[in-house]
Each structure stands twice: as structure tokens, then as C-alpha cells.
TILOVO-249936 format. One record per residue: x, y, z of N, C-alpha, C, O in turn. Coordinates in steps of 0.02 Angstrom, whole numbers, plus 50000, padded with zeros to 5 digits. Example, Ala and Ser with C-alpha at 12.3 -4.5 7.8 and 13.67 -1.06 7.14 Angstrom:
REM residues 2
506604971650390506154977550390506604983550390507124983450423 506424988850354506844994750357506455000250394506705005750402 
***
This chain:
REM residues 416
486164979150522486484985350544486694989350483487004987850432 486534993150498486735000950435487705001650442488035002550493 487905001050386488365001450407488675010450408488355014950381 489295011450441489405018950427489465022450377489835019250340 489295027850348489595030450300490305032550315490475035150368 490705031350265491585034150281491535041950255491215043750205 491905046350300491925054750282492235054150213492085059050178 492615049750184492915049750123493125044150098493505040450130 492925042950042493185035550013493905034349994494315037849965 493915028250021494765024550016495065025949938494715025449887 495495027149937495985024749866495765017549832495685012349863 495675018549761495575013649726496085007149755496705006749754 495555002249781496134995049790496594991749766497134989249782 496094992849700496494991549646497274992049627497624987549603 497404996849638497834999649618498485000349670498925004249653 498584996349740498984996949773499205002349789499685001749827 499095006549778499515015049773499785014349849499435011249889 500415017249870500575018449936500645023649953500345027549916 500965026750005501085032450025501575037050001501565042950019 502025034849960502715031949905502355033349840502585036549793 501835030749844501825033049764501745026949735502055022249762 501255025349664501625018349635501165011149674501035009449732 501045008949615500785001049648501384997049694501944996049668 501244995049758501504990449798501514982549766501074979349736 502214980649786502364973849756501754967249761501704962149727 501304969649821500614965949829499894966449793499394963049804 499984972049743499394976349716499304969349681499724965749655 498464968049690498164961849664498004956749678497664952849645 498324955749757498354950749816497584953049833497494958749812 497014950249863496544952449879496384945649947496254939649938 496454948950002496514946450059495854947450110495634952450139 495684941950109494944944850190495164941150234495284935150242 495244948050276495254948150364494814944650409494384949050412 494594940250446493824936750473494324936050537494254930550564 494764939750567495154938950635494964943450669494704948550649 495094941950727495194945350792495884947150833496354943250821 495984951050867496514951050918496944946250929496794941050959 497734948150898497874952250870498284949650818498444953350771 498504942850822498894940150750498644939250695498944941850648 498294937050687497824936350621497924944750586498334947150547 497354947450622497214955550598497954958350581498064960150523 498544958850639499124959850589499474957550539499894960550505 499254950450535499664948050465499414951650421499744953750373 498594953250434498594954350349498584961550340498464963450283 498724966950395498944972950387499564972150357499604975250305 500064968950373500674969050348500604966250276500934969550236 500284961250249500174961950191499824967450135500014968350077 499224970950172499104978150147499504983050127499544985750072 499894984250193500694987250204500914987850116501024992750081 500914981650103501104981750021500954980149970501244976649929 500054984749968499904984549929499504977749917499364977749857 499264972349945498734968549940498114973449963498124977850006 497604971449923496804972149936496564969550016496574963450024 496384973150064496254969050111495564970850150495454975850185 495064964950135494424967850161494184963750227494074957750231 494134968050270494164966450336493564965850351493254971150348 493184959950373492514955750377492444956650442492904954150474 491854960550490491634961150537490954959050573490494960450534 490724956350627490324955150648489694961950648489794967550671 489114959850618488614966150638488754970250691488854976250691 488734965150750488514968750824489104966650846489044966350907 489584965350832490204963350872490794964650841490974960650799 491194970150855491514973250801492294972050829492404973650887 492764969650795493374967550816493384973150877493294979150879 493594966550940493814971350993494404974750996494474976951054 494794976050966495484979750945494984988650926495284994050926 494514988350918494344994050919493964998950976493715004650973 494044994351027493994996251102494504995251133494434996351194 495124993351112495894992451159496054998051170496095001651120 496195000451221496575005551243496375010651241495775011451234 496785015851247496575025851248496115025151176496135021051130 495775029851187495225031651131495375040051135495615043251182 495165042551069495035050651065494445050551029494385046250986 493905055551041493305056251047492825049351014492435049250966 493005044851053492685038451062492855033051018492585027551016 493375035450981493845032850911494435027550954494925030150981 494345021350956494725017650963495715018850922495845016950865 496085021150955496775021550922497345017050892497865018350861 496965009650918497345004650944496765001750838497004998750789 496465002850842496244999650774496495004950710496515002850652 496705013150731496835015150669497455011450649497475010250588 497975009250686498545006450662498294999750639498344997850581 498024996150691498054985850662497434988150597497524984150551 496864993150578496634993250536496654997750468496194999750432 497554998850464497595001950410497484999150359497204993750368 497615000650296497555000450233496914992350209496894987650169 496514994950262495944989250242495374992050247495284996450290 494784989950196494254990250177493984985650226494194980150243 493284990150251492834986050310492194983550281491874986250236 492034977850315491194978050276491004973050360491434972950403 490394969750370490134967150389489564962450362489174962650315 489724957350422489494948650396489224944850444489614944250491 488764942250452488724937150514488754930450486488334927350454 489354929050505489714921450466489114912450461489084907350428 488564917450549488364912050552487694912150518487484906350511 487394915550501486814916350470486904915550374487324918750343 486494911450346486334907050310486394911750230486414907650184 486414917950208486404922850197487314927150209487714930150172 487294925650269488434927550278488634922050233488884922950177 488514916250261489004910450231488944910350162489354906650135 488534913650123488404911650057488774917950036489084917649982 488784923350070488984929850030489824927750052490254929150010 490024924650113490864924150113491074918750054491564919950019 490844915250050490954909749994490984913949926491544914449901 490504916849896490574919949879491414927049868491834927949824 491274929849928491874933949927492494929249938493024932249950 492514921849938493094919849926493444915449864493984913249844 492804915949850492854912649763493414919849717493754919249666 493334925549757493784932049708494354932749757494664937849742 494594930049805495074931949852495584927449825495504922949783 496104929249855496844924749868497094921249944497394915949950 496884925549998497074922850070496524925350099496224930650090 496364918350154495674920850196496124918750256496334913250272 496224926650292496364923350370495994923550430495664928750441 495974919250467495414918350514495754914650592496274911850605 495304915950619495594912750698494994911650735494894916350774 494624908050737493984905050766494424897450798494894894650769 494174895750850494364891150887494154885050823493634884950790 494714880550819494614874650787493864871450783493514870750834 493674869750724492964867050705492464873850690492124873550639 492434878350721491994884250710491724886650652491124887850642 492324887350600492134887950536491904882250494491654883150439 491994875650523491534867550499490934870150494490604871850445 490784870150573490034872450588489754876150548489344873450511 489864882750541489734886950508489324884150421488764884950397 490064880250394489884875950344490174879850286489954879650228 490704883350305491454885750287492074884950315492464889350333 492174875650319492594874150357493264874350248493054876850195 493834871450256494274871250212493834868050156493854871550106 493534863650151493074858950093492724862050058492794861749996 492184866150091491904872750061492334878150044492184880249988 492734880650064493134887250051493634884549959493624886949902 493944879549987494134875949928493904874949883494204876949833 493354871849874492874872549830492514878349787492264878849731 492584881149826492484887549813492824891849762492654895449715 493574889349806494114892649755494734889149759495144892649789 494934884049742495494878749741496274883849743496824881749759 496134889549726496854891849734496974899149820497354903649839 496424895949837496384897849896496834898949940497094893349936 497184901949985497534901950054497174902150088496674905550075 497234898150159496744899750204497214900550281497354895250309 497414905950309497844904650359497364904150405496864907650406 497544897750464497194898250517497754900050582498214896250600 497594906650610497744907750661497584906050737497144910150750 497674902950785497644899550844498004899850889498604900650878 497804899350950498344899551016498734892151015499304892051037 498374884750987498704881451020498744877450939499014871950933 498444880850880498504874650831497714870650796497124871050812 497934868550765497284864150753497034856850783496504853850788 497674855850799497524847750841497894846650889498414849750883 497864843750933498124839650987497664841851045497104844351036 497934840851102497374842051185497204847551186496684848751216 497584852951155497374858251185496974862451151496744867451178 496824860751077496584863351009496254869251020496364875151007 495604864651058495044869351047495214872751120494734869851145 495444875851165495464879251221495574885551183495754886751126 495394889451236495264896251219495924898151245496174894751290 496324904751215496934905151220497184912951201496804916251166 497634914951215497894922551169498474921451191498694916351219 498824928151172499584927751167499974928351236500574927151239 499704929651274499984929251349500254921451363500834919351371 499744918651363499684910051361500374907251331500724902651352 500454911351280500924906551247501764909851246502274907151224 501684917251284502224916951319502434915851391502964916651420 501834913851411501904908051480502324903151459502924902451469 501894899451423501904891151388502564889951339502664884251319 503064895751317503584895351269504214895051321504784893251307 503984897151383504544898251409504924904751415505464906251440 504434908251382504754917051380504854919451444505404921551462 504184919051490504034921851548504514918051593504584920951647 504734914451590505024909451664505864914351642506214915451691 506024915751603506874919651609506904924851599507434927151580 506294929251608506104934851597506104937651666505754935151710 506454942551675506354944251758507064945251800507614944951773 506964946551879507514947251896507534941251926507014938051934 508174938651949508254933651971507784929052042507584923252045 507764934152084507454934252140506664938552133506494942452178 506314937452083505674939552061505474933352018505784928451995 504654936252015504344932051977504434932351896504604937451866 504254925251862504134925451803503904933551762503554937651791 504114934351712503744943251704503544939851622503774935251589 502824946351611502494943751553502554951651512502334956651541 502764951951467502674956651427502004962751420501424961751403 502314968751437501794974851434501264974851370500744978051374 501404971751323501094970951255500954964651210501134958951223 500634966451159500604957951143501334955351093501324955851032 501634953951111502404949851091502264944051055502534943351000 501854939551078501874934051062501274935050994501254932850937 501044937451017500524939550947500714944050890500344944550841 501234947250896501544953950844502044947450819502194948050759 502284942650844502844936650826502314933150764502424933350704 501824930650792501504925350755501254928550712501044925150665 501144935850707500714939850647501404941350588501334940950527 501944942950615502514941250573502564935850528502534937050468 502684926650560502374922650546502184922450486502374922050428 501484923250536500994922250477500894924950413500444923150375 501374930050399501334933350333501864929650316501614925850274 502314928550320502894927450290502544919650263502644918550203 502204914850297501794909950286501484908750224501494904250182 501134915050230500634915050186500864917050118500654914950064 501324921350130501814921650056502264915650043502584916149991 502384909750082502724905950067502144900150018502184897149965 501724900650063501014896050035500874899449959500814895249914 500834905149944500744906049887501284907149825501174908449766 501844906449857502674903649801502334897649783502254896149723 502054892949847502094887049823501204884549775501084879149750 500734890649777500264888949716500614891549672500444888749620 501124896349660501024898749589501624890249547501724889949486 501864885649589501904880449569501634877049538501704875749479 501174874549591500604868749600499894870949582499464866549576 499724877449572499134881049524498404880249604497834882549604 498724876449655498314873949718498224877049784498634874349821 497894881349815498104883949872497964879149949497644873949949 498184881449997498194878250053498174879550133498154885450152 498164875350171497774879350230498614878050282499014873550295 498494884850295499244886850337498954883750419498344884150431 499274881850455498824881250517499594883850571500104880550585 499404890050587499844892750650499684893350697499094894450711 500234892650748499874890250817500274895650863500884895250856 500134898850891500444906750933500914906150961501384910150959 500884899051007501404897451039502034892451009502424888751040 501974893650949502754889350903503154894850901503624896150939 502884898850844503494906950835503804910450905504384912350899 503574911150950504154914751005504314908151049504434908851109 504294902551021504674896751067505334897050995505904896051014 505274897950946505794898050889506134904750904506754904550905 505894909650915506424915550937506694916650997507004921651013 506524910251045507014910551102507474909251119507774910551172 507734903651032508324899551006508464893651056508024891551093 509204890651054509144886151079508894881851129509154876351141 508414883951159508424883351254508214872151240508514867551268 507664871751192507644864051190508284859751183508524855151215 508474863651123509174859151108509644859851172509934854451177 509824863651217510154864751285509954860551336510294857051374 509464861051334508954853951383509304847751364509614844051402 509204847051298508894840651270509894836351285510074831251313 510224841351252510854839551247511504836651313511944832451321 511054844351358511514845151440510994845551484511114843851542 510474847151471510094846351548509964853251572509694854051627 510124858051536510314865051547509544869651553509074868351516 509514873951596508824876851601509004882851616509274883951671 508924885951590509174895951579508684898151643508084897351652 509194901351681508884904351736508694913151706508834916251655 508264915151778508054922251784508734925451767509204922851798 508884929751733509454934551766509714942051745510244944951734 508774944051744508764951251721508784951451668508574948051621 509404960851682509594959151602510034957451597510224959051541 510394954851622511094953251600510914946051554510364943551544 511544944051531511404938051480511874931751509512404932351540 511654927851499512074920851502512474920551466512984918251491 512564923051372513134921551362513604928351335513914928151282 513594933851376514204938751370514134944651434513644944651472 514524948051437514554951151483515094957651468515574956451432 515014963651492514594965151518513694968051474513694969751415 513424967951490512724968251480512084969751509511684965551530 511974978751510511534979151571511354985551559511644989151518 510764987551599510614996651604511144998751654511374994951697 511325005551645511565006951686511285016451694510925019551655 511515018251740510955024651751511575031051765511945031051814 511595035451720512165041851711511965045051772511495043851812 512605050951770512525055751830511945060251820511685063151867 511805060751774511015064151773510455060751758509985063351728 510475053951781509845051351800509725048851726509195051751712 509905045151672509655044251606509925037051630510315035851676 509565032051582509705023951583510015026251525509855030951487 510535021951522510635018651456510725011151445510605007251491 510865009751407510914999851390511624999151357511855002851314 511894994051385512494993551333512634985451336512524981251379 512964985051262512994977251218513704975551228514104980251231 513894969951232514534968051211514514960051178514854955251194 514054960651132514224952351130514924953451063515134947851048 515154957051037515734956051016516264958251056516364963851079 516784949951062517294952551100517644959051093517704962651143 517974961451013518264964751004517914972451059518234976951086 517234971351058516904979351080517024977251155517264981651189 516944973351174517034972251272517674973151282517874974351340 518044972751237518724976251258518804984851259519184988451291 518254986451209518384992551199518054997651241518085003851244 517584991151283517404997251331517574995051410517364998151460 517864990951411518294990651490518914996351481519065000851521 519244994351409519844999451413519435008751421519615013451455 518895008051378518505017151388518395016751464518605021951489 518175012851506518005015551594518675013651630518635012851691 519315012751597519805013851638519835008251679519955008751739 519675000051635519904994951687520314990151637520094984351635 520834991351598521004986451559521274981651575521484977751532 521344980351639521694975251660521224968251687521324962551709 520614972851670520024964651673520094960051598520134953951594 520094964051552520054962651485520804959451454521004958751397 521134957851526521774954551508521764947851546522124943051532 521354948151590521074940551630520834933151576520294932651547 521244929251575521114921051548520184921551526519894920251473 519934923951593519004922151570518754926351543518164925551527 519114932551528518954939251484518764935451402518304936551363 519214931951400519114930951325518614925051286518664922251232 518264924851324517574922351293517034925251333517114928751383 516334923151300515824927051331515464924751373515094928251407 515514917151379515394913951438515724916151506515494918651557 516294914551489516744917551526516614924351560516554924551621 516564928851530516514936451562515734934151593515674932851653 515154933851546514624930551582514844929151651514834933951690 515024923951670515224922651728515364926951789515304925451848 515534931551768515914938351806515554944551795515854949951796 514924944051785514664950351772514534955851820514434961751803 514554953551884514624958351940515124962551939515104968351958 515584959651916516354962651924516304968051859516274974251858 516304963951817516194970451758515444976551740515374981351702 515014973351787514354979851791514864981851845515264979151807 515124983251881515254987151940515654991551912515664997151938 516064990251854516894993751840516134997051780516035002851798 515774995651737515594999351682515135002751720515185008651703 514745002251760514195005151800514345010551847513885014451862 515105011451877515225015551899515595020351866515645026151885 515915017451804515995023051746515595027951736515675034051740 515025023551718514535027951679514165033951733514015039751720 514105030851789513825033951841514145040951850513815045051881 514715042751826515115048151858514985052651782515345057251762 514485050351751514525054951679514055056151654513625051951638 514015063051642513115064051598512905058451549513325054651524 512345058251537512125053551470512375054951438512845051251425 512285062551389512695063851348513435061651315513565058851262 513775063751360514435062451372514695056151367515235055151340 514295050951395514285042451392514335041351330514795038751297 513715044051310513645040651217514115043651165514255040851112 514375050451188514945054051137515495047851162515955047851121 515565044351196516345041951219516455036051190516935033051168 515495034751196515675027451184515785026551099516055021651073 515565031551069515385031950994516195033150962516465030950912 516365036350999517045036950982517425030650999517905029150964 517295027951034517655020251058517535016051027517885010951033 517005016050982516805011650922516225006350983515995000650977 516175009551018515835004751075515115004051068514925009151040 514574999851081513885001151065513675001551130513874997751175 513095007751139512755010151190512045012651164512035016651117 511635011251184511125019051184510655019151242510585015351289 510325025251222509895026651291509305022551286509165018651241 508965023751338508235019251372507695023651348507455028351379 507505021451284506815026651251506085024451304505895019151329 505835031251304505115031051304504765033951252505135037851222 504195033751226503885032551171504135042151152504405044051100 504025044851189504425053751182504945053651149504995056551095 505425050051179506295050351146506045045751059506205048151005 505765041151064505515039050996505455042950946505835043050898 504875047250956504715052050910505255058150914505145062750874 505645058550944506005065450964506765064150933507185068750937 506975056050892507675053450869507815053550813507615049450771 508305059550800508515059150710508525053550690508125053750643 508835045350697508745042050679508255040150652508245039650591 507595038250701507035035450671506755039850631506305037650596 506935048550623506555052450589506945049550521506685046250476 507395050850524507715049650438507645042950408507855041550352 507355038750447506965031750426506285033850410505975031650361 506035038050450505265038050434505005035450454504415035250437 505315030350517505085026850561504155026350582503745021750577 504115031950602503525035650627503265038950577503645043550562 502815038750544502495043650476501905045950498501615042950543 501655051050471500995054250476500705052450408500855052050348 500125051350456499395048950404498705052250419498325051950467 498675055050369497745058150364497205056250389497045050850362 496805057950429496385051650443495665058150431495705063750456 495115056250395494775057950379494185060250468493785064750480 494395055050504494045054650571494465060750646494215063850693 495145059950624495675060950677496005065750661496255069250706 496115067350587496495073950551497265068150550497265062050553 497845072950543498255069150547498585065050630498625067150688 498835057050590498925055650646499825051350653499905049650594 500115050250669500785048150666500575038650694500095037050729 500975035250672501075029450681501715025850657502095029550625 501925018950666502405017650630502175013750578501715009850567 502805016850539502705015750473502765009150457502685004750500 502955007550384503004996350351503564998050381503915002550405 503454990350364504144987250399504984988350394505474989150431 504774987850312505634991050284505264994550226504694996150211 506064995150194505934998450122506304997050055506914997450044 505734994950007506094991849948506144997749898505775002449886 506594996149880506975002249814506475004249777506275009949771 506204997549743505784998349685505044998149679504715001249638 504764993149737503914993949746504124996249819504434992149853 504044999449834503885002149903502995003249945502505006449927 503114999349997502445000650020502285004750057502785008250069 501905006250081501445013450107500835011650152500695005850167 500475017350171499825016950220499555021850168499785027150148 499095018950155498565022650117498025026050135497765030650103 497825023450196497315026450237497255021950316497225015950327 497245026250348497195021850445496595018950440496395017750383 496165017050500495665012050512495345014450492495335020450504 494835011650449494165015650447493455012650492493355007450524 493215016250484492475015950539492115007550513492145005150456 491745004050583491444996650550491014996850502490505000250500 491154993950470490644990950406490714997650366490224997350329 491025003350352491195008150317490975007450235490615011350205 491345000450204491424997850132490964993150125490984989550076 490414992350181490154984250147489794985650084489944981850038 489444989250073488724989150020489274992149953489124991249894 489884995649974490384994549904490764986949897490884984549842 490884984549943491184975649908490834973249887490974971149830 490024971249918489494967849882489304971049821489014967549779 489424977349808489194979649741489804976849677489654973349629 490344978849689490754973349679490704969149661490824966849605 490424965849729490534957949696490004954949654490004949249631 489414960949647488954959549572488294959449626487804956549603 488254961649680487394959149709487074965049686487344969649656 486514964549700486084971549669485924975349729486164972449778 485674979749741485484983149799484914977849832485074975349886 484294976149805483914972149833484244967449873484204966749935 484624963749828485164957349851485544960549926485514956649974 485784965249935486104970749996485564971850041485704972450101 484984972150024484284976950069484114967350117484084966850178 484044961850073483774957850097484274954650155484094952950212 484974953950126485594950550188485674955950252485914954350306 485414962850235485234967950294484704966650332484724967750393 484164964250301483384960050330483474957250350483114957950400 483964950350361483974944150392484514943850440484694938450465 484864951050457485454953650502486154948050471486544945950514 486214946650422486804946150402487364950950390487964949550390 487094956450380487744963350391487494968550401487844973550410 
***
């Protein structure tokens, strides 16, 4: 397959440059992508994010399906300009005799190869860890997976839904008297792509030790069973099994949407006592907040009917507006119920930069959210949104020293 020409070539890799200005604290990291949907592919955006090299390895004829997810504009997948920013594309067919020699190759010059092929796949191939290692002993190799590399469930086919079934997310998720509820988006996969970076930078603290790299093996469904906090140890200790119960919380109260006189949700927090005092006394019930079970959060927990009714009918009698001036003044925490509109439309996230506009040579400019945070001194950036498949291949292989012939013949034998 021919790959695309790009309307304009990427920023030197080299050079980390961000959107900021300035090499990113990653400039030099040189990372290949060989994932799919959707943890993998975000870890190593988020490592791009700052400034690592990241060349994103695609199937000829089978092109990460993240670039068919969702709304498209004039046939431009939207859902890949974000998971495929600041990466260089090429194409490979891993299994043909001709891929495997050119990835070996491209991993003898890399630092992290992340990948998510069902356990054994890349054996087969005959780029299982032994070869890759060999290759390049200071290697990272994250393997991304639904269930892991070993035990019963290894090799089953899996995504991130699965494993917020299987964590226990979905079973206390919901209203009480409803079913289990599964997340509008991938959660469990934006968790493990977190993860997995933070992983993979931990794996490489520990070569610049040991001079040795090593194979990370993450499994989808560990990270959002760890951010659901205690619920094992609660089992394990009392027998305890966290029921459905909306939104409210098991351990504080009050805690809930509640909907103003002009029709706006808002959400409001109290897990510090001091603030649940401060907002029974703002809706004019201080005499709950003087009750024996007031003063813990179990306690109020307990009573949350009583206190959504006294804050719920507060709020009810008051514009949105007006809610959040009262509560702000009360030192109280509230805010409203965003839809992706109010997002883009909030001084807040504007004076973060939350949301940034980016150039896109295909799209003109396009807004997305921006890295993650922001460091004083290397700051990272988006350098450029997704680019088109196989965009960069016949520039990495030139690169990586093949000659054009050497390019014309792995095109002959449909390796890219």
C-alpha cells in the first residue's frame, strides 16, 4: 500500500518542540506505537504529549480502528486526531517476513515498544520479548491487555467495558433500584493508558539503573479495580459489599445533583465536615448540623434523604446562578452539570488552556484537550493532531538507513 502523502511535514522529532516552545522533558524518548483501541495508543500519546518521538506502526490494510470511532468530518475520523497526536505514522505488516525484520530493526533505535496483541501473538510472529531484547537489551516493552499475560483468562479477547464489569465499577454504579450502569466512554481504558505511562517511566528510572530494559505487563482490569479503593479490603475485613446508591455516597452526605428554579443541575460535595455545616446553615436548616449523627460522614450518610430534601429544596427555590454566588460566598463547594458546551464556554478551563487549538493541515484549526498538566520548565505541547495512515513510513525507513529499493521491495511483498 502507497502510503499517504501528509499536506505538510511534522516538526523535526527530534527536537521535542511543543506548543510552548522548547524541547519537552521527553525529547529523545523514541517510542513505537503497535496498539490498538484504546490504552496502549494513549499511553504513548501521553508520552508524546512530552516530547518523546512517537512512531505509530500501522497495519497496511487495517488501520487502527480509533480512526473510524465516532463522528467523522469529511471522512476524517475525529476520534484519531486526538489519540493520534504528536505521532509519526508509518505502516507494517508485523506478520510478513520483511515487517518483522524491519520492526526489529526499528526497535534496535527505540526506547519503549507498546503493544496489545492477545498474549503469544507477538511469539508467533517471532517478536515475542527474546527477540525484541535481543535486539535491544535496553528495551521497554509495555504489554497492554484486557486480562494480563497469564492465568485463565489470558488469551480471551477483551476491552475496557469487560473490565469495568469485572472490577466491580458497574455493579455500584447506578441507581439503586436499576441496573448495573457501564460508562458512556472508555474509563477503564483512559485509567490503564494513565497506567501505563506512568509504568513505563517507572521501567525506565529503573534501566537508567540497571543499564537493562523490561517488559511491563498491564492488565485493564487491575488500574480501575485500584481506583475504586477500598471495596476488597471492606469485604475481606467485614463482609461489606457497597451497594447501588446513585449519586449519593456511602461515606458523607449530603451529596447529590440537585436541579435550580431554572432548570440547571448542579452537584454539590460535602465530604468536609467543616463545609456540610456550611451549607445546611446556607439553606436555613442548622439545626440538622447540630444532631449527634451530623458529625461524621457516615453518619449524615445515613440520613441522606433528610438532608437532600432540606439542600434540594433550597436550591430548588433559586436560580443557578444565584446558588453558586451563595454557595461561593459560604465557602461551600458546588458547581454546575457541564455539557461539553459549558466546557468550552468556562473561564476556568479557558485560563488553564484546558481546551487548545491545533492546526491541522487536513481540518484547519481544531480544539481538543490539551497535556495533562503543566511544568514550569519543560512544558509539553501538541505539535501536530493525527496524521493520515502510513503518512511517515518511507521517512522512518529512510531514517533508519534502507535505501529506496530496500522501501520499493517491503512494498512488493505488502509489508507496508
Amino acid at each position: 500500500m502507497t502510503p499517504t502523502a501528509p499536506d505538510t511535514e511534522p516538526p523535526d522529532p527530534d527536537t521535542g518542540a511543543g506548543a510552548a516552545g522548547g524541547a519537552g522533558p521527553l525529547a529523545g524518548l523514541r517510542v513505537l506505537d503497535l496498539a490498538t483501541l484504546f490504552a496502549g495508543p494513549l499511553a504513548a500519546t501521553l508520552l508524546g504529549d512530552f516530547g518523546a518521538e512517537v512512531v505509530k506502526v500501522e497495519h497496511p490494510g487495517r488501520p487502527d480502528p480509533s480512526r473510524g470511532h465516532g463522528p467523522a468530518k469529511d471522512g476524517i475520523g475525529l476520534w484519531w486526531k486526538l489519540l493520534g497526536r504528536n505521532k509519526r505514522t508509518m505502516t507494517l505488516d508485523l506478520s510478513a517476513p520483511g515487517g518483522r525484520d524491519t520492526l526489529l530493526r526499528l526497535a534496535a533505535t527505540a526506547d519503549v515498544v507498546v503493544e496489545n496483541f492477545r498474549p503469544g501473538t507477538l511469539e508467533r510472529w517471532g517478536l515475542g520479548w527474546d527477540e525484541l531484547s535481543a535486539a535491544n537489551p535496553r528495551l521497554v516493552l509495555a504489554r497492554v491487555t484486557a486480562f494480563g499475560q497469564q492465568g485463565p483468562y489470558a488469551r480471551r479477547p477483551g476491552f475496557g467495558t469487560l473490565a469495568e464489569a469485572m472490577s466491580g465499577f458497574a455493579a455500584i454504579t447506578g441507581e439503586p433500584d436499576g441496573p448495573p450502569t457501564l460508562p458512556p466512554f472508555g474509563l477503564a481504558d483512559s485509567i490503564a493508558a494513565l497506567t501505563c505511562a506512568y509504568a513505563v517511566m517507572t521501567a525506565l528510572a529503573g534501566r537508567d539503573r540497571t543499564g537493562r530494559g523490561q517488559v511491563v505487563d498491564l492488565a485493564i482490569i487491575e488500574p480501575i479495580l485500584t481506583v475504586l479503593g477500598p471495596h476488597p479490603l471492606w469485604y475481606d475485613q467485614l463482609g461489606y459489599v457497597q451497594p447501588r446508591t446513585g449519586n449519593r455516597s456511602v461515606n458523607n452526605a449530603p451529596r447529590n445533583t440537585y436541579r435550580s428554579a431554572d432548570g440547571r443541575w448542579l452537584a454539590v460535595s460535602t465530604s468536609a465536615q467543616s463545609v456540610a455545616e456550611r451549607v445546611l446553615r446556607l439553606v436555613g436548616r442548622p439545626e440538622l448540623a447540630a444532631e449527634p449523627w451530623f458529625a461524621s460522614g457516615s453518619g449524615r450518610a445515613a440520613h441522606a434523604p433528610v438532608l437532600d430534601a432540606a439542600v434540594g429544596d433550597w436550591i430548588a427555590r433559586h436560580k443557578a446562578d444565584d446558588v453558586v454566588a451563595a454557595f461561593e460566598e459560604a465557602e461551600a463547594a458546588i458547581a454546575r452539570v457541564y455539557d461539553v458546551r459549558d466546557v468550552l464556554a468556562d473561564p476556568q478551563f479557558a485560563a488553564l488552556d484546558s481546551v487548545t487549538e491545533v492546526e491541522d493541515p487536513e481540518l484547519g484549526p481544531l480544539r481538543m484537550q490539551n497535556v495533562l498538566f503543566r511544568l514550569s520548565e519543560t512544558p509539553g505541547g501538541i505539535r501536530w493532531a493525527g496524521r493520515p495512515h502510513g503518512a511517515d513510513t518511507d521517512a522512518v525507513l529512510t531514517e533508519l538507513g534502507l535505501t529506496g529499493a530496500e522501501i520499493s521491495a517491503l512494498r512488493m511483498e505488502g509489508a507496508l
